[in-house]
C-alpha positions as CSV (number, residue, x, y, z in Angstrom):
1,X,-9.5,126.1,62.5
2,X,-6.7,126.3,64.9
3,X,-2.9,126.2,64.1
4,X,-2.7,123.0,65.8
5,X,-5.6,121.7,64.3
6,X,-4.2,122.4,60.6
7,X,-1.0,120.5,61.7
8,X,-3.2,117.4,62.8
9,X,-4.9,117.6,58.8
10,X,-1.5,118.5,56.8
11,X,0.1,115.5,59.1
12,X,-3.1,113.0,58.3
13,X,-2.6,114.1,54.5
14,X,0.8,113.4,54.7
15,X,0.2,110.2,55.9
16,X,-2.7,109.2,53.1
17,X,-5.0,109.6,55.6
18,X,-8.4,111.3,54.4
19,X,-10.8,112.9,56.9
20,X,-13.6,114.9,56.3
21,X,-14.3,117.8,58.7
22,X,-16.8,119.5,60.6
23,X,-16.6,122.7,62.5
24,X,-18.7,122.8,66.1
25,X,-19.3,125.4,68.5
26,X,-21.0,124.9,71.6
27,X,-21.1,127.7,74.5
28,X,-20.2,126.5,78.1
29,X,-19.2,128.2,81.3
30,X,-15.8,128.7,82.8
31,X,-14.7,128.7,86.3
32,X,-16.3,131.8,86.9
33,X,-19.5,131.1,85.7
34,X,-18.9,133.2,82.0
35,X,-20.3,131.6,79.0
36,X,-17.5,131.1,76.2
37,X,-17.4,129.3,73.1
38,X,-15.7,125.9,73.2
39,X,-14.8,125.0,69.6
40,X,-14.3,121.1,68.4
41,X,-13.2,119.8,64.7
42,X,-14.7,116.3,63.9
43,X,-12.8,114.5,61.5
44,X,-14.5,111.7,60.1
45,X,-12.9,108.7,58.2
46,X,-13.4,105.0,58.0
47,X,-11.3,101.6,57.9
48,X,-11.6,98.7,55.9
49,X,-10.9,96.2,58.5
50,X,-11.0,93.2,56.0
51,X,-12.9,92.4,53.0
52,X,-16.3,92.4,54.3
53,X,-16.1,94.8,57.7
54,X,-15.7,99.0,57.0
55,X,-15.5,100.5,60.6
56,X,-16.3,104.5,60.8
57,X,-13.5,106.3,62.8
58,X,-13.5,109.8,63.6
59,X,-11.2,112.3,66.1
60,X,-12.4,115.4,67.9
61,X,-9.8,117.7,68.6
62,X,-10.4,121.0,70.9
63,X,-9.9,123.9,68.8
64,X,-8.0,126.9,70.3
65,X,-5.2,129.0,68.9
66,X,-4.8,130.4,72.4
67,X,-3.5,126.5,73.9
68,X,-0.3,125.1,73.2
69,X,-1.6,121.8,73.7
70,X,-5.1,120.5,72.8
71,X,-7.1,117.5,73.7
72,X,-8.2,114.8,71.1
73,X,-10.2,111.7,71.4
74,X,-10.0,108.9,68.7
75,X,-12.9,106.6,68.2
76,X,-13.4,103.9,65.8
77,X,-16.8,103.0,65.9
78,X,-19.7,100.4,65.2
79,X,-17.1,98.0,65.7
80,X,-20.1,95.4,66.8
81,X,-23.1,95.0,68.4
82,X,-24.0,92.9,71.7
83,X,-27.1,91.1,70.1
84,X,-27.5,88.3,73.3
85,X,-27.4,90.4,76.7
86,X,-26.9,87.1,78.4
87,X,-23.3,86.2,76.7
88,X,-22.4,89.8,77.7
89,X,-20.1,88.7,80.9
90,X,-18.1,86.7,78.9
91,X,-18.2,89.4,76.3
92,X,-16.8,92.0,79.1
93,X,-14.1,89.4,80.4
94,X,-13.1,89.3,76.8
95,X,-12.9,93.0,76.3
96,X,-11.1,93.4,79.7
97,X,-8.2,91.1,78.4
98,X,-8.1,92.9,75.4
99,X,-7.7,96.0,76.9
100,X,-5.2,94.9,79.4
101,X,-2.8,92.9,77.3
102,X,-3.3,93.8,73.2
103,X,-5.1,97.5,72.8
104,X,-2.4,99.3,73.7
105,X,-2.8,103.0,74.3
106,X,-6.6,102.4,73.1
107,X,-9.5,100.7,75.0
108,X,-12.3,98.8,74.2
109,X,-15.7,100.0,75.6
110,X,-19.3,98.3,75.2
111,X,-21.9,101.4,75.9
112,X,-25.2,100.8,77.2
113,X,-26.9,100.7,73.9
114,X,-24.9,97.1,73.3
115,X,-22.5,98.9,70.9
116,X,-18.8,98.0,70.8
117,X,-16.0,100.5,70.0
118,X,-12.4,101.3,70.7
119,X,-11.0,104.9,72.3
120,X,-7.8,106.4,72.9
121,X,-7.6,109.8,74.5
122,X,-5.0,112.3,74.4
123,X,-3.1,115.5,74.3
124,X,-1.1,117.1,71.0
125,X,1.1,119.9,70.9
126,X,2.7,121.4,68.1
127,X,4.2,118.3,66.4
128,X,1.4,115.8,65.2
129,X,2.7,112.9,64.1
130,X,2.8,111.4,67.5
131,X,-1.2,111.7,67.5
132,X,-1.3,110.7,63.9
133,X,0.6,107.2,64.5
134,X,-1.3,106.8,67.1
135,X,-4.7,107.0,65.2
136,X,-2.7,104.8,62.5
137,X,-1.6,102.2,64.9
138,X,-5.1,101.6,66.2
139,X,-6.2,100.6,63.0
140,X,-3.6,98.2,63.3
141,X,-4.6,97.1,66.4
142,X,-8.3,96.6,65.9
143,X,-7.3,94.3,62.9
144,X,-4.8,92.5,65.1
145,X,-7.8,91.5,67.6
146,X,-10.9,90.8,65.0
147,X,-10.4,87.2,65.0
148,X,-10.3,87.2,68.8
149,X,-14.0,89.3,68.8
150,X,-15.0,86.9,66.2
151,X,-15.0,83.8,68.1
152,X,-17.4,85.7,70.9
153,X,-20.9,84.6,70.7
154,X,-23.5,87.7,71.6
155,X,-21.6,90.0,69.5
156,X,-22.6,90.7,65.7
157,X,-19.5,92.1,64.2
158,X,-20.9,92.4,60.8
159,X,-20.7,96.0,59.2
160,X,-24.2,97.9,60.4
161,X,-24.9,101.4,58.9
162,X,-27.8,101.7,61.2
């Protein structure tokens, strides 16, 4: 793992925060058309929204020791499930409020599947803790707006490990 990678984990554990990690490798080409390695670091963790809903979270950080900066994307996922496609506009106009007045740096997406979850992307460089409160601050967040997403109808918010 890179330097900056290792901060992001000593940070986390600093913060009682306890991810599991995964190494990946995937080739891909650069501008020029030459195959490198591009290198990520899942780390996987989940939150106990309240006393019945567990949330899986993870964040993928780019792995380079040769960038001073690296990119990270924080999802917390199987937040719910869109179960009636025909509540699903009022489901979106819900989710656009959300994101435009109460996410804060995160947003709230529904993918094709039906499946809601929230995202924040970003960049880190050397010091971590910025991206660490961040990660911290949308568990916050996502508890802060359960009760709204609970009074949806479509939407099954009940803890799925399917």
């Amino acid at each position: 793992m890179s330097e900056l990678t290792d901060k992001f984990i000593q940070e986390a554990e600093r913060k009682n925060v306890k991810f599991n990690a995964r190494e990946m490798e995937r080739p891909l080409k650069d501008k020029e058309g030459n195959e490198v390695a591009h290198k990520q670091v899942i780390l996987q963790t989940a939150l106990q929204v309240d006393q019945n809903k567990v949330v899986p979270c993870a964040v993928v950080l780019h792995d380079d020791d040769n960038l001073e900066y690296i990119n990270y994307q924080m999802n917390y996922n199987r937040i719910g499930l869109v179960t009636d496609r025909n509540e699903l506009p009022n489901i979106l106009e819900k989710i656009n409020e959300l994101n435009g007045m109460k996410s804060g740096y995160y947003h709230f997406v529904v993918n094709p599947d039906g499946e809601l979850h929230m995202r924040n992307l970003g960049i880190m460089g050397d010091d971590p803790t910025p991206a660490i409160s961040t990660f911290i601050h949308g568990g916050r967040i996502l508890r802060l707006v359960m009760a709204e997403l609970r009074e949806l109808k479509g939407i099954d918010l009940s803890t799925r490990l399917d």
